[in-house]
GUMI-166560 format. One line per 8 residues: their letters; for each residue x, y, z of C-alpha. Coordinates in steps of 0.2 Angstrom, whole numbers, plus 5000, padded with zeros to 4 digits. Layout:
<miros>
a	X Y Z; ...;
</miros>
This chain:
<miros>
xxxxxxxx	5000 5000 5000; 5014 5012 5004; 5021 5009 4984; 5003 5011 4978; 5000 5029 4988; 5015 5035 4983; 5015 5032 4964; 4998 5027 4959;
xxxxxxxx	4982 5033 4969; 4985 5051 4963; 4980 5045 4947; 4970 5028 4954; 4961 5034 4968; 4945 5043 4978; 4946 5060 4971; 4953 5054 4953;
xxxxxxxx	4951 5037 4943; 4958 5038 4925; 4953 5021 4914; 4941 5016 4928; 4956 5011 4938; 4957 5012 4957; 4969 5007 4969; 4967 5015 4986;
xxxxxxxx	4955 5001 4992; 4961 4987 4983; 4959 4970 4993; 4977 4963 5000; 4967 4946 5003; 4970 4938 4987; 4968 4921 4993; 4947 4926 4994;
xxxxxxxx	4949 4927 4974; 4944 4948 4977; 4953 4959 4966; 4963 4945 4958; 4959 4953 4938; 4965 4970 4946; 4979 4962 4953; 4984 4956 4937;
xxxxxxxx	4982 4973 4929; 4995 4981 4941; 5006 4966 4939; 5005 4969 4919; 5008 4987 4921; 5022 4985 4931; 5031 4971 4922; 5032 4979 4905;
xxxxxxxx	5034 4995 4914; 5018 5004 4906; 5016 5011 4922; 5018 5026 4930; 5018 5037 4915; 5035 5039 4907; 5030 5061 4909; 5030 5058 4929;
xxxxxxxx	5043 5064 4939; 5040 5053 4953; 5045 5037 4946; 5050 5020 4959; 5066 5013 4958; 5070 4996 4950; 5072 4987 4967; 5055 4995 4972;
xxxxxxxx	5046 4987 4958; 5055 4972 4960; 5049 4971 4978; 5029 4975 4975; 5031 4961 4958; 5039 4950 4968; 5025 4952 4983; 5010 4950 4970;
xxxxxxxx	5018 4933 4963; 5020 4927 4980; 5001 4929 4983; 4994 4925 4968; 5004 4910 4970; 4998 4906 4987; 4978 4909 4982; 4980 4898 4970;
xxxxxxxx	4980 4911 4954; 4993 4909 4946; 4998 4926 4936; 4994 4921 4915; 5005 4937 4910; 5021 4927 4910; 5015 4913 4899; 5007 4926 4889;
xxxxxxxx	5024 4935 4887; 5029 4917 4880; 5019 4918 4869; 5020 4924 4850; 5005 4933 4849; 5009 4941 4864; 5027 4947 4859; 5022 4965 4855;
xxxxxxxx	5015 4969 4875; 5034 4973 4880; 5034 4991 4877; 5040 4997 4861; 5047 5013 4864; 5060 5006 4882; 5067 4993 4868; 5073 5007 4857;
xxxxxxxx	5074 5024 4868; 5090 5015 4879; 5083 5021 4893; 5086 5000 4901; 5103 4996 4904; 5102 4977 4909; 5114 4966 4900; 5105 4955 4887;
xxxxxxxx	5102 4937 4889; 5093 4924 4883; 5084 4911 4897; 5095 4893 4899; 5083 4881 4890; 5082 4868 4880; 5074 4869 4861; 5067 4854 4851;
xxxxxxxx	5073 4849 4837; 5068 4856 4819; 5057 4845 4808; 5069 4851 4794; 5085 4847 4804; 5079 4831 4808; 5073 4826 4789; 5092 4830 4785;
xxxxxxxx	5099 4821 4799; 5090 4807 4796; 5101 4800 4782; 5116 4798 4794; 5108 4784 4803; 5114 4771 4790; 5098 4763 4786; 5082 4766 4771;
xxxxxxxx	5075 4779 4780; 5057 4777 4769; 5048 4771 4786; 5055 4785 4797; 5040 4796 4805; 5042 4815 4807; 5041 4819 4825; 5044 4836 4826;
xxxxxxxx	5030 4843 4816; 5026 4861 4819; 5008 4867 4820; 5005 4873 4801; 4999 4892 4804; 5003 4911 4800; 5018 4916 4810; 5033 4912 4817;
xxxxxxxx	5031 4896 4825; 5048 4889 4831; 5050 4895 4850; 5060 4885 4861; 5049 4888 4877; 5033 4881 4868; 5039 4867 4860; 5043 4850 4869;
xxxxxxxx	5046 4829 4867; 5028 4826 4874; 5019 4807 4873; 5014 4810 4856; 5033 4814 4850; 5045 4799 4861; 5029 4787 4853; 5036 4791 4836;
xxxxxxxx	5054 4793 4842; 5052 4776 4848; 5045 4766 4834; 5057 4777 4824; 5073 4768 4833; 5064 4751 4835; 5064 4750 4816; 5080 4760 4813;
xxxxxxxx	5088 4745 4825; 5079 4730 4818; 5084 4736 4801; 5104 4738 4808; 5103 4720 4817; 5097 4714 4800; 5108 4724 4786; 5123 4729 4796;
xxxxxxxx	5136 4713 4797; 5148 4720 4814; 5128 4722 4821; 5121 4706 4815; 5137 4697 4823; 5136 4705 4840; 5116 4700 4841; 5122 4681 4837;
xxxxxxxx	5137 4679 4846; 5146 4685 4863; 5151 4701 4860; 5166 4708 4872; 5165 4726 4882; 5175 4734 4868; 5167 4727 4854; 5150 4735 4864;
xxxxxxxx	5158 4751 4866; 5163 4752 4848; 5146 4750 4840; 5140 4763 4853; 5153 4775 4847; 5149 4770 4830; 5129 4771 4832; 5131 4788 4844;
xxxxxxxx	5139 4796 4828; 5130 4794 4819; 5113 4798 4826; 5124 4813 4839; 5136 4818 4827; 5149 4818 4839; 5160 4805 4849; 5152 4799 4865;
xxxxxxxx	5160 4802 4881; 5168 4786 4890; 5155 4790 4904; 5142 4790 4892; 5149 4773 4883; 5148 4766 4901; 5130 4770 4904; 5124 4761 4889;
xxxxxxxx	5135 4746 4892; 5127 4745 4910; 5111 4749 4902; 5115 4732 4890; 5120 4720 4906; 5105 4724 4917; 5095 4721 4900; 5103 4703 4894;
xxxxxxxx	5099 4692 4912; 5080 4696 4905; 5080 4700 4888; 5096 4690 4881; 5109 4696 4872; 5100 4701 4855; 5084 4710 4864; 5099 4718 4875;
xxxxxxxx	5108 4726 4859; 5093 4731 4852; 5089 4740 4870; 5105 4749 4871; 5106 4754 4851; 5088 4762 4851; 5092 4770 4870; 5108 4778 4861;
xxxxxxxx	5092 4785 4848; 5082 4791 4863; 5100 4803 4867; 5094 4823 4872; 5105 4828 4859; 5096 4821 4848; 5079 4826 4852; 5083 4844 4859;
xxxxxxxx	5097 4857 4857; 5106 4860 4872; 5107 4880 4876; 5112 4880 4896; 5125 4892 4894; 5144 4880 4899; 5152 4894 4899; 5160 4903 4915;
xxxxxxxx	5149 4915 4923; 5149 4935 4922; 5147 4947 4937; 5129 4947 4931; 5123 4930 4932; 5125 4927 4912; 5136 4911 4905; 5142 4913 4888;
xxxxxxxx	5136 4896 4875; 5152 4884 4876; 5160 4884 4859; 5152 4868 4855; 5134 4873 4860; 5137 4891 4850; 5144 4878 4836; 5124 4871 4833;
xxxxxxxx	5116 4888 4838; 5125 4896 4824; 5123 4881 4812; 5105 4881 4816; 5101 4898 4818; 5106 4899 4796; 5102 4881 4791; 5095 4865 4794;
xxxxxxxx	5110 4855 4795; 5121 4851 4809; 5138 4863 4810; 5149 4859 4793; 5169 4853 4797; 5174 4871 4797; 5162 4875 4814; 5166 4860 4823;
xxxxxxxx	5184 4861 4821; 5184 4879 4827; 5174 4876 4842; 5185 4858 4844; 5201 4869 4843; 5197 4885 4856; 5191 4898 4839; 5173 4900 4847;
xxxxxxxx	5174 4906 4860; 5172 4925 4858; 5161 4936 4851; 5173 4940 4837; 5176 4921 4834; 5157 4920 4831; 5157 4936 4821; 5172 4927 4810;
xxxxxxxx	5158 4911 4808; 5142 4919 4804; 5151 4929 4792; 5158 4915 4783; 5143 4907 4783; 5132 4922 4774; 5144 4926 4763; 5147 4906 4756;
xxxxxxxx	5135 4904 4743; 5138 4886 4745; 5130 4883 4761; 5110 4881 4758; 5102 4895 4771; 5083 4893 4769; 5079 4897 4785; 5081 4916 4779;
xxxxxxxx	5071 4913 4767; 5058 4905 4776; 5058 4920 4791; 5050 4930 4776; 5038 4917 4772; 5032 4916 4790; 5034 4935 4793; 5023 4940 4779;
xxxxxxxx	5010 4922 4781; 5012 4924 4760; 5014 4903 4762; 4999 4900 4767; 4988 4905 4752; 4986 4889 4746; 4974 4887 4761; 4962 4898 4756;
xxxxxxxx	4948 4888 4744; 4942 4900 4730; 4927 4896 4720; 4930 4891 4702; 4915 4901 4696; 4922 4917 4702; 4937 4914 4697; 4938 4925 4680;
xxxxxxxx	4949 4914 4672; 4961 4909 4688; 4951 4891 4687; 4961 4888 4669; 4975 4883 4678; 4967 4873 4692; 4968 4873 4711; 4985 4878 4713;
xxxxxxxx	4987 4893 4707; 4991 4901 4725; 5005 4891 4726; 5012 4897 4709; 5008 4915 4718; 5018 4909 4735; 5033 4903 4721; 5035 4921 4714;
xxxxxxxx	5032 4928 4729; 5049 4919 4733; 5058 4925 4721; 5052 4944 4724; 5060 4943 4742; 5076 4933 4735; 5078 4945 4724; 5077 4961 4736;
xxxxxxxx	5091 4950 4747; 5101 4947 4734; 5105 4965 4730; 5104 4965 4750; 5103 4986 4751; 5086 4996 4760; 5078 4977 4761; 5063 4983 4774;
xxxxxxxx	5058 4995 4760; 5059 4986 4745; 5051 4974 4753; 5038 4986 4754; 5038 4997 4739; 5046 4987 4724; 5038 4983 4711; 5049 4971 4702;
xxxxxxxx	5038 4956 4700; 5043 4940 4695; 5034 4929 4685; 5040 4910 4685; 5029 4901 4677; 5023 4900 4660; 5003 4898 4664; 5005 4911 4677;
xxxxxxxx	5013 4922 4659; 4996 4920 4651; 4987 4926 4669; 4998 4940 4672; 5009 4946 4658; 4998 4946 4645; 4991 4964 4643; 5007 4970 4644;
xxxxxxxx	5016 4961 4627; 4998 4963 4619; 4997 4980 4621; 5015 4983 4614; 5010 4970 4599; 4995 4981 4594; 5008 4996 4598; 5017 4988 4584;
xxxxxxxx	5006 4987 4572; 5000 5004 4572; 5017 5007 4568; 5019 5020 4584; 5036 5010 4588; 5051 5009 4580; 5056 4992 4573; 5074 4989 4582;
xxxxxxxx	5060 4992 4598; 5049 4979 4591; 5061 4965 4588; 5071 4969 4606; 5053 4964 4613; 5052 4949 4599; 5069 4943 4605; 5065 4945 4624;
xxxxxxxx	5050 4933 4622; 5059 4919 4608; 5046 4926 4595; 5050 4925 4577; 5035 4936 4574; 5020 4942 4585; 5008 4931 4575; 5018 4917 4587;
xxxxxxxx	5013 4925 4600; 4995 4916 4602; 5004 4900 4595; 5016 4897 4608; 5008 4903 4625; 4991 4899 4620; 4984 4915 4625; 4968 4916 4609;
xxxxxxxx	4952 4920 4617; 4960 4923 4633; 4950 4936 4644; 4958 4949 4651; 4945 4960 4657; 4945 4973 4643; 4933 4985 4639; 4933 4981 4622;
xxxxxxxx	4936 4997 4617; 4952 4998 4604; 4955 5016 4607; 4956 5011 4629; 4968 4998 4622; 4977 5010 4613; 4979 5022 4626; 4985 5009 4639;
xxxxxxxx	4997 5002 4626; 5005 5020 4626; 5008 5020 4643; 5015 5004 4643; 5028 5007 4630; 5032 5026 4636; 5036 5017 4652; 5047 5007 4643;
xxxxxxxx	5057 5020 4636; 5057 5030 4651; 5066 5017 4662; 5076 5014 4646; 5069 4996 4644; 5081 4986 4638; 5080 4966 4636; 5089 4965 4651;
xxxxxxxx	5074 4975 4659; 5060 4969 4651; 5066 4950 4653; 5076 4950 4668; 5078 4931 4668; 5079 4923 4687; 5093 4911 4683; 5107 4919 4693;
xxxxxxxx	5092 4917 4708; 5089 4898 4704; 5108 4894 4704; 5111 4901 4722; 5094 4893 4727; 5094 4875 4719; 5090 4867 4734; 5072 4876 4736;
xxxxxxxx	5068 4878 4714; 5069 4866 4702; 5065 4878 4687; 5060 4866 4673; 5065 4869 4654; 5053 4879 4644; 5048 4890 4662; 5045 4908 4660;
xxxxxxxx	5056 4917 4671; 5058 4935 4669; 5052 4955 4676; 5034 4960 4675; 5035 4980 4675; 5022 4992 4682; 5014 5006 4671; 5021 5020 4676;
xxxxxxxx	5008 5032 4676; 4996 5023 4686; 5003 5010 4696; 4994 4997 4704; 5004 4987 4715; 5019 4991 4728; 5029 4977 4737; 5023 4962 4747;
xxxxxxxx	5008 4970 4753; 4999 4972 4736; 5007 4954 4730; 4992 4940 4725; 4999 4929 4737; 4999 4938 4753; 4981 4948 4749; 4977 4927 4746;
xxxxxxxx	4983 4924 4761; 4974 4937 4773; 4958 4935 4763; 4942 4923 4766; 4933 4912 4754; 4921 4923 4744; 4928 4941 4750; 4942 4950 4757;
xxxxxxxx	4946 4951 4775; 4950 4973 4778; 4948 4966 4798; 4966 4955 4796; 4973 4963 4784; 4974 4979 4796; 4976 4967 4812; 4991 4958 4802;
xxxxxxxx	5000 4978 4800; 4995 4984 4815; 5003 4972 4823; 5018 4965 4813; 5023 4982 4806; 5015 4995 4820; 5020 4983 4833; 5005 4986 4842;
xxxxxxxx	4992 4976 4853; 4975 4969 4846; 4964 4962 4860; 4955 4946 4860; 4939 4945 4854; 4928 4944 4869; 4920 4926 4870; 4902 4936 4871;
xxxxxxxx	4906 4944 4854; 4895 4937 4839; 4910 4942 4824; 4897 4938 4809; 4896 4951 4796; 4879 4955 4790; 4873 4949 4774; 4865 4962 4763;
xxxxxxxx	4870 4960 4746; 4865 4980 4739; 4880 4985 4751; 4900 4984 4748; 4908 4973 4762; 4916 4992 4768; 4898 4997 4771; 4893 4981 4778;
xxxxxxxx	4908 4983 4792; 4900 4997 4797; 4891 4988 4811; 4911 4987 4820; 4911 5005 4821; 4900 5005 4836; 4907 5011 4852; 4909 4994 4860;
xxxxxxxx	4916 4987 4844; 4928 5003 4839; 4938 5001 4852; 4948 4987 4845; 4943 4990 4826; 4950 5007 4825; 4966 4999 4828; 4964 4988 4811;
xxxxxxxx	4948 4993 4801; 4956 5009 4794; 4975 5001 4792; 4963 4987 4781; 4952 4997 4773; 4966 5005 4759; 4964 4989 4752; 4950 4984 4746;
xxxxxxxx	4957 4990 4728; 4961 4971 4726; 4951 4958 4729; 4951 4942 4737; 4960 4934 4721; 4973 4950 4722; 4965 4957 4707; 4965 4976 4706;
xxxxxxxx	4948 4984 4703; 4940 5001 4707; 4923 4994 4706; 4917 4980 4720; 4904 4970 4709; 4888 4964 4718; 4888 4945 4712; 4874 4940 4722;
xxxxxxxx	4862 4953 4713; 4854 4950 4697; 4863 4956 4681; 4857 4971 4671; 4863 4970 4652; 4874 4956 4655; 4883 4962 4670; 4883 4963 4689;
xxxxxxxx	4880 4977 4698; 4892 4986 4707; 4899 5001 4715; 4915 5012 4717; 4928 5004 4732; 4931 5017 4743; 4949 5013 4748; 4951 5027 4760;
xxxxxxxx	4957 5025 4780; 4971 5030 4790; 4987 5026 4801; 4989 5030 4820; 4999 5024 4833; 5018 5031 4826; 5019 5047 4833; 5029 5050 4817;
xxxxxxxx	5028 5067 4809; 5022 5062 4790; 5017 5044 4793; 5001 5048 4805; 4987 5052 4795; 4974 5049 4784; 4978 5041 4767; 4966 5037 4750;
xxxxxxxx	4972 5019 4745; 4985 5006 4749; 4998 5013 4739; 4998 5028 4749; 4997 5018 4765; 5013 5009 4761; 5022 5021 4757; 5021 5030 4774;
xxxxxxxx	5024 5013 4782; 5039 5011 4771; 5048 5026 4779; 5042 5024 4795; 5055 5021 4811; 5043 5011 4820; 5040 5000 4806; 5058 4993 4802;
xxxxxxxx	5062 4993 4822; 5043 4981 4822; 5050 4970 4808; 5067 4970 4816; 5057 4965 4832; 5051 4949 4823; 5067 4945 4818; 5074 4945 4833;
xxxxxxxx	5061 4934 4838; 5065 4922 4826; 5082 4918 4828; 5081 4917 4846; 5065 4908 4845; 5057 4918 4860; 5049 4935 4862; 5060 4950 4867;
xxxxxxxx	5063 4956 4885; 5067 4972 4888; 5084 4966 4894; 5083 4963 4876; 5084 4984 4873; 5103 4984 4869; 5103 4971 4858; 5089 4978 4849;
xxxxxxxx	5095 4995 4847; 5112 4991 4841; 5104 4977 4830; 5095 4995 4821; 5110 5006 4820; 5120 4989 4812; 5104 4988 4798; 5105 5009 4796;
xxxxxxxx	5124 5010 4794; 5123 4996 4783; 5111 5004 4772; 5098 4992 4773; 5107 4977 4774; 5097 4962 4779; 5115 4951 4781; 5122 4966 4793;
xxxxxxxx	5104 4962 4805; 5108 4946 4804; 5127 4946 4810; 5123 4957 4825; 5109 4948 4831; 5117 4931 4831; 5134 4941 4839; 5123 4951 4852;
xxxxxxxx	5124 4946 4870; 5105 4938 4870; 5112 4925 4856; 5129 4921 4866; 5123 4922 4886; 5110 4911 4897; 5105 4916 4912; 5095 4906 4925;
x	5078 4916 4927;
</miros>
């Protein structure tokens, strides 16, 4: 109570009460149950140190909040409630409560850490390793499997061997050792005959390699051979070896990664990674492989055990094209949840022509989707922006040529023939496609009859063929440029594409007078991804930025809700959402309606438009009703001077996010979050703000985030929480 009437009752008290909050009677009897929610408010409040007011001059020290959080655990704990804000704080949809401006304003000054734990093994490590075990590995079960959704998924603290996982970890080694008892001649000899302690130990040694990748201690060699003589009175000497071999497959190494921190211990608590646990924290941190010769035998010879001899490693490691990295690849993947457009059905009959190529045509979108963001690394230079604002689209496939590319050659064609372009022009856009003649053009991508969307009108065609070809010479459109071909992309990456012959590969470029689409946000795959069946989804697509790139906070939906948009088909879905800007709704829906809204200029097949048809009416002449999208909303939140504001359409939106602080320090953030497979602490503040000045000074370069965050203090220390 003395804390409470020093700092808080002035605000939270009898003569005032801001946010319905007071504290100058609250119940000290949590074990009655009274007062536990607003227990748990001050608990929040003062854990992610939201409270008191960064503008008060009367602040408490560390040690004082330390005391009144430690007091308010204790009797939550005692009464049986135990606080949910730490395993929210777990959690990744939880990540963004740490307040965002104390991880960037350096006001904290603890040393960064990351908790001792241990973190289960990747489904990907473990489909590589698996090919060491010296046996057909067709019958192996996956038991690592991740749950298949939006985000990042891979956090150490939520993942572990449960029932479900040793079940399969044990038929896994049952077969992996019936198979080597079978196949394996030394094996086969020791099952039949009377085998000696050494020739035990050997095939222990042997079997540990290759399912540890490293050489077994002799302590560890002795457990197993005790393990095999208290197993042979009963089971005899076969049953026995089998025991022993699958126990050796049952090894924690071989089910988590070890990160206790070894190391010697710092004035603060923190113990560095031994070199040969930094040796598979780098290694996995980059890839799905264990560490290559040139790790182990750095950590085997005394070179990593510093932060410069990390630096040396990760460096060598980004910068050798021959080591397959697809975990960077796969951070923007799960960042932006483009991957999982595939899931989204689509109706056939609404499909406008998307239904020619089958069901798959999301995954040909997530593919160039790919190769958008491989390309924006590659040239490795103000990636969070280009990310954002490019609009060098890549289009990989030759069905997804006649979906996507097709106005733009056709358009030049009937440029052509109208004689408005020269003829060096003409056969430089020939040659670019493999075309003898434009009268190939149908001939060879099949593209007569193909609907488009046209107005029919020759002179609209005409006008929009004009544009196309001043863009051209405007950006000085050479082959190169107008046929960019992905090949140098599919040799560095041959592990994740196998680009078959007679594939189109090349740049689709944006008109320039009026462009439609700008970066990852306006790509098909990702407005497939945050959209719903029949129609888009303004509600997640504002919710995905608010939180990913705003770094904000979302509340639940309250379980009382009834989420349902109302049906009324002589309104736009913007008109329908209307119903969420009531008073009890607006509170949450102001932070994503109007960060959503800017774009419903595509629809939920990522097709731009400016009118939103009214399918379910009847058609007059022919054609469906419909009315003007009204793309218009807003950003909040920044507190940046040109970024806060209202803006007409998506493209405006994205480009005040594109220059926004907060919103590379919010993708930095998730980064962060990836590669140490936790949510940030604002112990974590250090590492995080030099992590910003490395990607600044660097010029946007997504390499230099990478090589500090895996040298910073919260990748090399543990620390015992």
């Amino acid at each position: 109570m003395p804390f409470l009437n020093t700092y808080c009752t002035s605000c939270h008290g009898a003569t005032k009460s801001k946010g319905d909050v007071t504290l100058h009677e609250i119940s000290a009897d949590l074990a009655t149950g009274k007062d536990i929610d607003l227990w748990n408010s001050v608990l929040k409040q003062l854990v992610l140190s939201e409270m008191p007011p960064a503008k008060e001059k009367k602040k408490p020290t560390a040690s004082e909040i330390n005391k009144v959080v430690g007091w308010i655990n204790a009797e939550l704990n005692k009464s049986g409630n135990v606080a949910n804000l730490y395993h929210k704080l777990e959690n990744p949809n939880y990540g963004n409560l740490v307040n965002h401006e104390k991880l960037f304003n350096g006001e904290i000054k603890t040393k960064p850490f990351s908790p001792a734990r241990l973190w289960r093994m990747s489904e990907k490590v473990f489909d590589n390793v698996k090919s060491n075990y010296g046996v057909d590995v067709t019958n192996i079960r996956q038991p690592f499997v991740l749950d298949d959704k939006k985000g990042i998924r891979d956090y150490a603290n939520l993942l572990f061997a449960d029932s479900a996982v040793v079940d399969v970890l044990m038929a896994n080694a049952g077969y992996c050792v019936d198979q080597l008892m079978e196949k394996d001649q030394t094996i086969r000899g020791l099952a039949t005959g009377s085998p000696t302690p050494d020739q035990l130990g050997a095939a222990v040694s042997q079997h540990f390699k290759r399912v540890v990748f490293r050489d077994p201690s002799q302590d560890e060699i002795n457990k197993y051979l005790g393990l095999y003589q208290g197993s042979v009175q009963e089971g005899g000497n076969a049953e026995a070896l089998r025991v022993m071999l699958m126990a050796v497959m049952l090894h924690p190494e071989s089910v988590y990664r070890l990160e206790i921190g070894l190391g010697a211990e710092d004035a603060s608590g923190r113990r560095m990674l031994s070199p040969a646990e930094l040796a598979y924290s780098i290694a996995y941190a980059l890839t799905d492989s264990r560490p290559d010769s040139t790790l182990v035998q750095a950590a085997e010879s005394g070179k990593l055990k510093t932060k410069d001899d990390v630096h040396e490693q990760v460096s060598r490691m980004l910068a050798d094209e021959s080591i397959d990295k697809p975990r960077i690849l796969r951070f923007f993947q799960e960042f932006f949840g483009y991957d999982q457009a595939h899931k989204i059905f689509k109706d056939e009959a609404r499909s406008g022509g998307f239904s020619y190529y089958g069901e798959n045509y999301p995954k040909m979108y997530e593919r160039d989707a790919d190769f958008f963001v491989m390309n924006i690394l590659e040239k490795d230079k103000d990636v969070f922006k280009q990310l954002l604002l490019s609009d060098k689209y890549f289009i990989l496939n030759r069905q997804t040529f006649r979906n996507t590319v097709y106005n733009f050659y056709v358009r030049n064609k009937l440029l052509i023939n109208s004689g408005n372009v020269p003829e060096k022009k003409s056969k430089e856009l020939l040659k670019s496609l493999g075309l003898k003649n434009w009268g190939e053009l149908n001939v060879k991508y099949n593209l007569h009859g193909f609907n488009q969307g046209f107005d029919g009108s020759s002179d609209a065609i005409k006008q929009i063929a004009k544009e196309q070809s001043e863009w051209a010479e405007k950006k000085n459109a050479s082959k190169k440029e107008l046929s960019e071909g992905m090949q140098p992309l599919y040799n560095k990456y041959p592990m994740v594409y196998d680009l078959k012959d007679g594939e189109q590969n090349f740049l689709l470029p944006q008109p320039y007078k009026r462009p439609n689409r700008a970066g990852m946000l306006t790509h098909p795959a990702w407005l497939i991804a945050y959209s719903l069946n029949d129609h888009t989804d303004p509600i997640r697509r504002g919710k995905w930025i608010r939180e990913r790139l705003l770094a904000g906070v979302v509340l639940d939906v309250p379980i009382t809700v009834d989420a349902s948009i109302p049906v009324d088909h002589h309104k736009t879905l913007r008109e329908r959402l209307a119903v969420t800007e009531k008073q009890e709704c607006w509170r949450c829906h102001e932070q994503m309606n109007p960060l959503g809204h800017p774009f419903e200029v595509y629809d939920d097949f990522g097709r731009y438009r400016t009118e939103e048809l009214l399918d379910k009416l009847p058609k007059v002449h022919d054609k469906y009703p419909s009315k003007p999208v009204n793309a218009a909303g807003a950003i909040t939140g920044t507190g940046e001077k040109g970024v806060d504001g209202e803006v007409k359409d998506a493209l405006e939106l994205i480009k005040k996010l594109a220059h926004s602080d907060k919103v590379r320090q919010s993708m930095i953030r998730h980064v962060f979050r990836y590669y140490m497979g936790r949510n940030e602490m604002l112990s974590d503040s250090a590492t995080l703000i030099e992590a910003d000045k490395a990607y600044l000074e660097s010029g946007g370069s997504f390499k230099a985030l990478l090589v500090s965050l895996l040298t910073s203090d919260s990748f090399l220390y543990r620390k015992k929480l």
